[in-house]
C-alpha positions as CSV (number, residue, x, y, z in Angstrom):
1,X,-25.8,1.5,-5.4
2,X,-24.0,-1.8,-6.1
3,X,-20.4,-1.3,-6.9
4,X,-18.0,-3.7,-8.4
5,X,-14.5,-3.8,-7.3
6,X,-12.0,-6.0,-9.0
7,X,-8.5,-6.5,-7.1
8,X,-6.2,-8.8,-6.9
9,X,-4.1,-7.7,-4.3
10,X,-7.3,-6.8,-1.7
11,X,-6.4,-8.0,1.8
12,X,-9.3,-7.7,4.3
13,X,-8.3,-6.2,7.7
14,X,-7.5,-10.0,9.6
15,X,-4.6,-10.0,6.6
16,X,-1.1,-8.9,6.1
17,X,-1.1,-6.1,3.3
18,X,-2.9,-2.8,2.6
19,X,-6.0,-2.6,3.8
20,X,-7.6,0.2,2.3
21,X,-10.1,-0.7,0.2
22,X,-12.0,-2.8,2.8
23,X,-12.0,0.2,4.8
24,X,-13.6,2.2,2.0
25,X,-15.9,-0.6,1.4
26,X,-16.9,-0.8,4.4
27,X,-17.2,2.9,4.9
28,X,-19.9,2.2,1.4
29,X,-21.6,-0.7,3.1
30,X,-22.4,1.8,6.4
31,X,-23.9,4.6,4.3
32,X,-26.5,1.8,2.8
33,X,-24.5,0.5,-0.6
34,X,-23.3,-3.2,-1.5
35,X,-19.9,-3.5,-2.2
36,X,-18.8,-7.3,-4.2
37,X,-14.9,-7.3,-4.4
38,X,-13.2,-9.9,-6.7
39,X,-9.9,-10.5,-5.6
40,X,-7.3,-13.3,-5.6
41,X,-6.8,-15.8,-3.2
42,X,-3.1,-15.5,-3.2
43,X,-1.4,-12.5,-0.8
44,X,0.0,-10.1,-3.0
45,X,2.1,-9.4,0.1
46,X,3.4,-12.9,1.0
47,X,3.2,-14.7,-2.7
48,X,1.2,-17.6,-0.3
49,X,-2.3,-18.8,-0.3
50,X,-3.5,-18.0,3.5
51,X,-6.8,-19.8,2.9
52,X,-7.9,-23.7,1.9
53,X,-6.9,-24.0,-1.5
54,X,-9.4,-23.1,-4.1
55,X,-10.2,-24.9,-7.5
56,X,-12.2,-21.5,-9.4
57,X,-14.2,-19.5,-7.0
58,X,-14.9,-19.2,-2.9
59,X,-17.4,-17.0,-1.2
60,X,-16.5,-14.8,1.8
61,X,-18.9,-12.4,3.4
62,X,-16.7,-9.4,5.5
63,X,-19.7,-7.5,6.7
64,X,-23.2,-7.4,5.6
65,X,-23.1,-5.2,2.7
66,X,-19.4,-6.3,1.3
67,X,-19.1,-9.2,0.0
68,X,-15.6,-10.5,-1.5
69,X,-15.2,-13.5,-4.0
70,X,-12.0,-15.4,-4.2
71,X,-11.2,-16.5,-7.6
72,X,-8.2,-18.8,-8.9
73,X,-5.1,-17.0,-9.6
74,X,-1.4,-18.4,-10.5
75,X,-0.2,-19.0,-7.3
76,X,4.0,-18.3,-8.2
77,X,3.4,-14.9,-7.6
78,X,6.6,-14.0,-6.7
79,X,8.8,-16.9,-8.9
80,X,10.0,-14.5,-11.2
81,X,8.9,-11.9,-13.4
82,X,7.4,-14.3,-15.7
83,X,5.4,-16.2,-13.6
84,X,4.2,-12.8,-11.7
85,X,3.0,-11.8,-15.0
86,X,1.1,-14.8,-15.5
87,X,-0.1,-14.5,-12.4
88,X,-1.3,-11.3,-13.6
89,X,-2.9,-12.4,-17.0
90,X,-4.4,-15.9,-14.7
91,X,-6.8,-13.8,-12.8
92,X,-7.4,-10.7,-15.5
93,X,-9.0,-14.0,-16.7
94,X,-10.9,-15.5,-13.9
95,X,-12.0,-12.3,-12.3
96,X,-13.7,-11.7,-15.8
97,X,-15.5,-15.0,-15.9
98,X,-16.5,-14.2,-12.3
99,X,-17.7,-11.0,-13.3
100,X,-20.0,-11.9,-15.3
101,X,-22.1,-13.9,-12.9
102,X,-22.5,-10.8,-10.3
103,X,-26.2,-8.9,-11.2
104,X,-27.2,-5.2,-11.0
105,X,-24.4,-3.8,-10.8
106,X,-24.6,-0.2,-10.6
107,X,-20.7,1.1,-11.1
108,X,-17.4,-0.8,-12.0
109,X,-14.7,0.2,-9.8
110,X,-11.3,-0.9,-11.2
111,X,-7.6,-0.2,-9.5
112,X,-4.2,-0.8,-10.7
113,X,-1.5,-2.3,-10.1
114,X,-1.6,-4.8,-11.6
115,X,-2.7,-2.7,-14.6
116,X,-4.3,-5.9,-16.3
117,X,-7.2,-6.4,-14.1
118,X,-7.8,-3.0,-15.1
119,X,-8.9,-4.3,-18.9
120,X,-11.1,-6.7,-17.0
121,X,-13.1,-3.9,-15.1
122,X,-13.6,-2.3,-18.1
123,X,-14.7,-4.8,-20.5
124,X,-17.1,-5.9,-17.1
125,X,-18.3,-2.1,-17.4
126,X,-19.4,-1.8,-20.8
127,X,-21.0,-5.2,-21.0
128,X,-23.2,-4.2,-18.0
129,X,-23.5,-1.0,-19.6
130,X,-22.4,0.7,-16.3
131,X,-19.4,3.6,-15.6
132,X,-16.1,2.9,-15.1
133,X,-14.1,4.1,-12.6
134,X,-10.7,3.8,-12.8
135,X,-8.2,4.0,-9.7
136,X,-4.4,4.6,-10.0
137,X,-2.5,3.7,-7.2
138,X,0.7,3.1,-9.2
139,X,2.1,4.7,-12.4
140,X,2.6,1.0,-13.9
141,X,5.0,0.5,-16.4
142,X,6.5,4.0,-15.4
143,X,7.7,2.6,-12.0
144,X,8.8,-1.0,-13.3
145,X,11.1,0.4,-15.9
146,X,12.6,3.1,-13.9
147,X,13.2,0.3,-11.5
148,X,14.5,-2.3,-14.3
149,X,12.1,-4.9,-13.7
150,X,10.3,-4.5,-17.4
151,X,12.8,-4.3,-20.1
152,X,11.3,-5.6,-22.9
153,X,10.7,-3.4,-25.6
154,X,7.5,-4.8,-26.7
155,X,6.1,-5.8,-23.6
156,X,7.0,-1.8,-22.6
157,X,5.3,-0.9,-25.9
158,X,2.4,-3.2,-24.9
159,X,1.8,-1.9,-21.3
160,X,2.2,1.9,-22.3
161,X,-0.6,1.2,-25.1
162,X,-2.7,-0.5,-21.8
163,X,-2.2,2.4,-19.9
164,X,-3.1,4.8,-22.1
165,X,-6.2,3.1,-23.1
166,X,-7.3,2.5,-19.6
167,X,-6.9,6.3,-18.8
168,X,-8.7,7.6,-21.7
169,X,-11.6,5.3,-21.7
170,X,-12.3,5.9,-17.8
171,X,-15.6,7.6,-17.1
172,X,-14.0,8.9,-13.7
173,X,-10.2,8.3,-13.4
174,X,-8.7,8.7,-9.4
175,X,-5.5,8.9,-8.4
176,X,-4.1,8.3,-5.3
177,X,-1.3,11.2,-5.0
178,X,-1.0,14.5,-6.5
179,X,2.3,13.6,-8.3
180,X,0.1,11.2,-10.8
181,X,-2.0,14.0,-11.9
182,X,0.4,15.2,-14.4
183,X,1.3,11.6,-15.8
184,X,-2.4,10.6,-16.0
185,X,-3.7,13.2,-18.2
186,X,-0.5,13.5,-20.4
187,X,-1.7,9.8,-21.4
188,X,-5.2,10.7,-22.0
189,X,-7.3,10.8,-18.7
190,X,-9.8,13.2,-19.1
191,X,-12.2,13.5,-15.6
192,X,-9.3,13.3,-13.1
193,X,-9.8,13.7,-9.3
194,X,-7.6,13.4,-6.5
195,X,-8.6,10.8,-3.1
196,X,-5.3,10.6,-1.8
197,X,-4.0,8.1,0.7
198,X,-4.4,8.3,4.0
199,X,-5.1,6.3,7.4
200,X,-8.4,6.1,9.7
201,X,-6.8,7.8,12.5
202,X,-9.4,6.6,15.1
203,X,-7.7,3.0,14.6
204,X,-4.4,3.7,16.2
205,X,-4.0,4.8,20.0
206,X,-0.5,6.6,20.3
207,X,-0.6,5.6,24.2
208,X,-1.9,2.1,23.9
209,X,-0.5,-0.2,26.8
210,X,2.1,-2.1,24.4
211,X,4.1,-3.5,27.5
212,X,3.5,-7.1,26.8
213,X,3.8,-7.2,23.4
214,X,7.8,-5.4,23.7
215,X,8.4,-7.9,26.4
216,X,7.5,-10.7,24.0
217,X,9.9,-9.6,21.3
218,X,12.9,-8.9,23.9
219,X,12.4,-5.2,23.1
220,X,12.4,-3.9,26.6
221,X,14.8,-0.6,27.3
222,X,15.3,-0.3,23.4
223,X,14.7,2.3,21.0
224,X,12.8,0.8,18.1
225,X,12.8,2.2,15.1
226,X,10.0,0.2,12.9
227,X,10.2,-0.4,9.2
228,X,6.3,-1.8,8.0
229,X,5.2,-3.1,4.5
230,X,6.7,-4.4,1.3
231,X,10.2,-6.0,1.2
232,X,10.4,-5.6,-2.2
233,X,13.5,-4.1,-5.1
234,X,11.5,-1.1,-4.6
235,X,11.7,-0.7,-1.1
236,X,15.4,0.0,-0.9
237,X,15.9,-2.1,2.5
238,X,19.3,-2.6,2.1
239,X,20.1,0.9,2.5
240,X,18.5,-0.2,5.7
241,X,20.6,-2.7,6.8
242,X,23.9,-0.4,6.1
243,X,22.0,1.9,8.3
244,X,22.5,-0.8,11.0
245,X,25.7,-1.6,10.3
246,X,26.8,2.2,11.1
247,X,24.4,2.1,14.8
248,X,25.9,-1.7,15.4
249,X,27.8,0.2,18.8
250,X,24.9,1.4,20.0
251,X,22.9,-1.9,21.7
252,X,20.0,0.5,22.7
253,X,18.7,0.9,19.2
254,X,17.0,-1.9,17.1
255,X,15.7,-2.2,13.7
256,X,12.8,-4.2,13.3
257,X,11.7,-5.5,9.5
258,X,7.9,-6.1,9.6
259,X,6.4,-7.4,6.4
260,X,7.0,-9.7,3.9
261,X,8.0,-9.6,0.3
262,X,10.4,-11.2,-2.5
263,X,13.4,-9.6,-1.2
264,X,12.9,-10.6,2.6
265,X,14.7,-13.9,2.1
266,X,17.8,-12.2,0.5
267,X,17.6,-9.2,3.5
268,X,18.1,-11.9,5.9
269,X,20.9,-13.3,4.5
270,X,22.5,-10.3,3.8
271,X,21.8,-9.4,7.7
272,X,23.7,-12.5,8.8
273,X,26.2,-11.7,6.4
274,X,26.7,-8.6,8.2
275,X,27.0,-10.4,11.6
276,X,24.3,-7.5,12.7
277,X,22.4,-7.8,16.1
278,X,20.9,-5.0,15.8
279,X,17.9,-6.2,13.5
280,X,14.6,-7.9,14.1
281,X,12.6,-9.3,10.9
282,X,9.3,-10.3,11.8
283,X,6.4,-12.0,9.9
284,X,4.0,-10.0,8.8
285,X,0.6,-9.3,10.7
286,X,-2.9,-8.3,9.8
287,X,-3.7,-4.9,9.9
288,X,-5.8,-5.0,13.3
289,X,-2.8,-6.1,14.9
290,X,-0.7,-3.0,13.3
291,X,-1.7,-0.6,15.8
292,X,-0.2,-2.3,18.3
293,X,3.1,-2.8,16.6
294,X,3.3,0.9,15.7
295,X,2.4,1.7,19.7
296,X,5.2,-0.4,20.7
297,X,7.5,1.0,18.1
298,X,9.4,4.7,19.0
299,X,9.6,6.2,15.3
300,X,9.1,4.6,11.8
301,X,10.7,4.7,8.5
302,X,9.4,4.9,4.9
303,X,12.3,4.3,2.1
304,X,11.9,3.9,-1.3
305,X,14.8,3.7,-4.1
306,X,16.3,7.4,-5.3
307,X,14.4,7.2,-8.3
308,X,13.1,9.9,-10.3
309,X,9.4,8.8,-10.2
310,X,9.1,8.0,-6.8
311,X,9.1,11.6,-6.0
312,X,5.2,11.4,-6.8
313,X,4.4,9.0,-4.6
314,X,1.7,8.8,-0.9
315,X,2.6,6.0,0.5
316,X,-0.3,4.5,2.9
317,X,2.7,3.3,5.3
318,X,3.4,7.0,6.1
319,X,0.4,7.9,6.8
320,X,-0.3,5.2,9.1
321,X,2.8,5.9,10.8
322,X,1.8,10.2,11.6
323,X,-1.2,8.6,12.6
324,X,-0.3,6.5,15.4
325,X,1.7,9.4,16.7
326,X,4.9,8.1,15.7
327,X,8.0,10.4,14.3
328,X,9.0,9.0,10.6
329,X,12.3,8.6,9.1
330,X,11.8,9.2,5.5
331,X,13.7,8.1,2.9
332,X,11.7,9.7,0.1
333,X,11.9,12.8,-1.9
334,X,9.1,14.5,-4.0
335,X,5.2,15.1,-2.8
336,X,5.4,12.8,0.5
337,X,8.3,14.8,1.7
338,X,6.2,17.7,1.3
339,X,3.6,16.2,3.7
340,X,6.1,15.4,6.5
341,X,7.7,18.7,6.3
342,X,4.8,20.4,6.3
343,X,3.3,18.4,9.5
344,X,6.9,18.8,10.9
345,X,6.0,15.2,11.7
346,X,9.5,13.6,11.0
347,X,13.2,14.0,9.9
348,X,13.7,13.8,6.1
349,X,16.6,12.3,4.7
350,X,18.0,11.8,1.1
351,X,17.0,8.5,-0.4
352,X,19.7,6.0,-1.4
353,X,21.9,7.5,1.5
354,X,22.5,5.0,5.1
355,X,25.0,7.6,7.1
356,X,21.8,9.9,6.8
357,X,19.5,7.2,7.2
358,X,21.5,6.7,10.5
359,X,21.6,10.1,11.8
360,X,18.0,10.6,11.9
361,X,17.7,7.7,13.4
362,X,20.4,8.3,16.1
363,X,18.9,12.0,16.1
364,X,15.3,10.7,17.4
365,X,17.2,8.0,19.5
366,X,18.5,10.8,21.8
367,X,15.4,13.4,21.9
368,X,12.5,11.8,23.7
369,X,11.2,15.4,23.3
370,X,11.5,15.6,20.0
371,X,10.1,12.4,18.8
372,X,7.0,13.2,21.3
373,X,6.4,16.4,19.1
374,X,6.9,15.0,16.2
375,X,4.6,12.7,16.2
376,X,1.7,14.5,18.2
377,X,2.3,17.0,14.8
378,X,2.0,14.4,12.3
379,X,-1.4,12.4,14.3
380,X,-3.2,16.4,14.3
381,X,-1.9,16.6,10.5
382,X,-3.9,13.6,9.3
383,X,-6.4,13.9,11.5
384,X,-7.1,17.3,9.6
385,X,-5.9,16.5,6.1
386,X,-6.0,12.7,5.3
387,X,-8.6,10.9,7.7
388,X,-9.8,7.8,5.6
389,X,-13.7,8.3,6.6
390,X,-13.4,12.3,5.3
391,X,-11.7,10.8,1.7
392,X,-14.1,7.9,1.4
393,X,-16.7,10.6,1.5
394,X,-15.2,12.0,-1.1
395,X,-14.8,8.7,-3.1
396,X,-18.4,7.7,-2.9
397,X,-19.4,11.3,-3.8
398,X,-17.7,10.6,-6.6
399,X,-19.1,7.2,-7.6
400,X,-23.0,8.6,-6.9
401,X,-22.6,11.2,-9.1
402,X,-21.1,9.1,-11.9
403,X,-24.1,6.6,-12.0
404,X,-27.0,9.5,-11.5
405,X,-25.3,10.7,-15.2
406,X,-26.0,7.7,-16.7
């Protein structure tokens, strides 16, 4: 089977970003299928080009059977709305026109956010009279206007149309967290099957030998408490930074801000601002050096803005963080929540809230014990529920049966 993924915001696993879908591909390209991703060449993470740059199209082989192409995309990702949309619209364009040019293709695999390169996937499906398979990693425009970042009413109009033609025209439509499955068919999805986040488990080592690596960022004798991913309006980090404010007495704790994002620039202002020495910000890494980072780090946070629809979200950072044996600190309420209490894998706190924030934090700070079961719980609870070899399974079941219908 030869499967066509388009994404723009793919990162391989020797980049900065999420890294799931070349661990699923992968996964394909062990159990004998090809996998050709078209993606852009601009980090959706960063907003920067981390390779030479590229005038329409650049070859890059990741393992035998996957195969990724590069196409030209608006590099001002993260200008401003406007140009993030045009960014958008830039490579819904050349990822079609690449398209095209890939032969015998057996399934078109498209993922949103963005939303648009959805439209590309599936005019790419019917021309190649192939299925479609439609991914939902985001409830896009839901999440932008409950955040405030799409206000206007015909562009809302527009993308709500998108959506709902996108779900209802999907031969197989996945989502990524139970919390969509409601939204999805209430828009017209009709075949709807949950592969929900998770994290390859065997990738992390909770007892790696992380001495170095805590000596090198002056960490030695502290209690890290490690915030990974996005620094984005979404992610709520200021909440993060009065968190600090409140634990500035006590030396022993640090906050370290790994990742990149539009916000990050304003964060670390903000931080100076504050006068706090209690906070780290640190450039993003790929993902094989995340392991180590979450090793080195004594418990993690997830925080997302106290908004309504965020209570339906799985985010990947969560379950990266149970699986390398570290307690979280979440920040979010809804279906994730329901994981970490479940796992007992972590101390839940009410989003939008930095005294709690800061308990928690002090709370784990002051029980060695505690954090040790935590996060043994949470590393046995994905290990049973969310391994990423056990769900690709499940996704590539998926995609064989789709093209033996055809």
């Amino acid at each position: 089977m030869h499967i066509l993924l388009i994404h723009q915001a793919f990162a391989a696993l020797d980049e900065p970003g999420s890294t799931r879908h070349h661990e699923l591909s992968r996964y394909f390209g062990e159990h004998g299928h090809q996998v050709t991703i078209i993606a852009s060449q601009i980090s959706y993470l960063t907003g920067t080009d981390n390779r030479d740059r590229i005038a329409w199209l650049k070859h890059q082989i990741s393992d035998p059977e996957v195969t990724v192409l590069r196409a030209y995309t608006y590099p001002s990702l993260h200008r401003s709305f406007f140009h993030r949309l045009v960014s958008f619209l830039s490579f819904m364009i050349s990822s079609f026109m690449v398209g095209l040019g890939v032969k015998e293709v057996d399934l078109v695999w498209g993922t949103s956010p963005p939303i648009f390169q959805g439209l590309t996937a599936w005019a790419l499906a019917r021309l190649k009279r192939v299925p479609f398979l439609f991914e939902v990693r985001d409830l896009w425009p839901a999440f932008a206007v409950d955040v405030g970042v799409l206000r206007q009413p015909a562009l809302i109009r527009a993308s709500e149309w998108l959506e709902r033609f996108l779900y209802s025209h999907a031969d197989q439509l996945v989502v990524n967290s139970p919390g969509y499955i409601e939204h999805v068919k209430s828009r017209g999805a009709k075949n709807v099957q949950l592969v929900p986040n998770g994290a390859d488990v065997a990738m992390f080592d909770p007892r790696a030998d992380v001495g170095e690596l805590r000596r090198d960022l002056d960490l030695q004798h502290k209690f890290v408490a490690l915030y990974a991913g996005a620094h984005g309006i979404s992610n709520d980090l200021e909440v993060l930074l009065e968190s600090a404010a409140i634990l500035r007495n006590q030396p022993e704790i640090i906050i370290l801000f790994l990742g990149d994002g539009k916000e990050k620039p304003n964060l670390i202002a903000k931080a100076m601002e504050m006068h706090l020495s209690n906070v780290c910000f640190l450039a993003p890494v790929p993902k094989t050096e995340m392991p180590a980072y979450l090793a080195a780090s004594d418990a993690c946070i997830a925080i997302l803005k106290p908004i309504q629809m965020y209570k339906t979200v799985y985010p990947n950072k969560v379950f990266d963080y149970m699986a390398a044996g570290r307690p979280v600190v979440l920040a979010i309420d809804g279906v994730i929540k329901e994981v970490v209490e479940t796992a007992n894998a972590g101390i839940v706190v009410p989003p939008g809230e930095p005294a709690a924030l800061a308990g928690a934090i002090q709370t784990l700070a002051s029980d060695p014990a505690l954090r040790r079961i935590m996060g043994k719980n949470g590393r046995q609870y994905v290990k049973a529920n969310f391994d990423r070899p056990v769900l690709a399974d499940k996704l590539l079941r998926l995609m064989e049966s789709l093209v033996k219908e055809v």
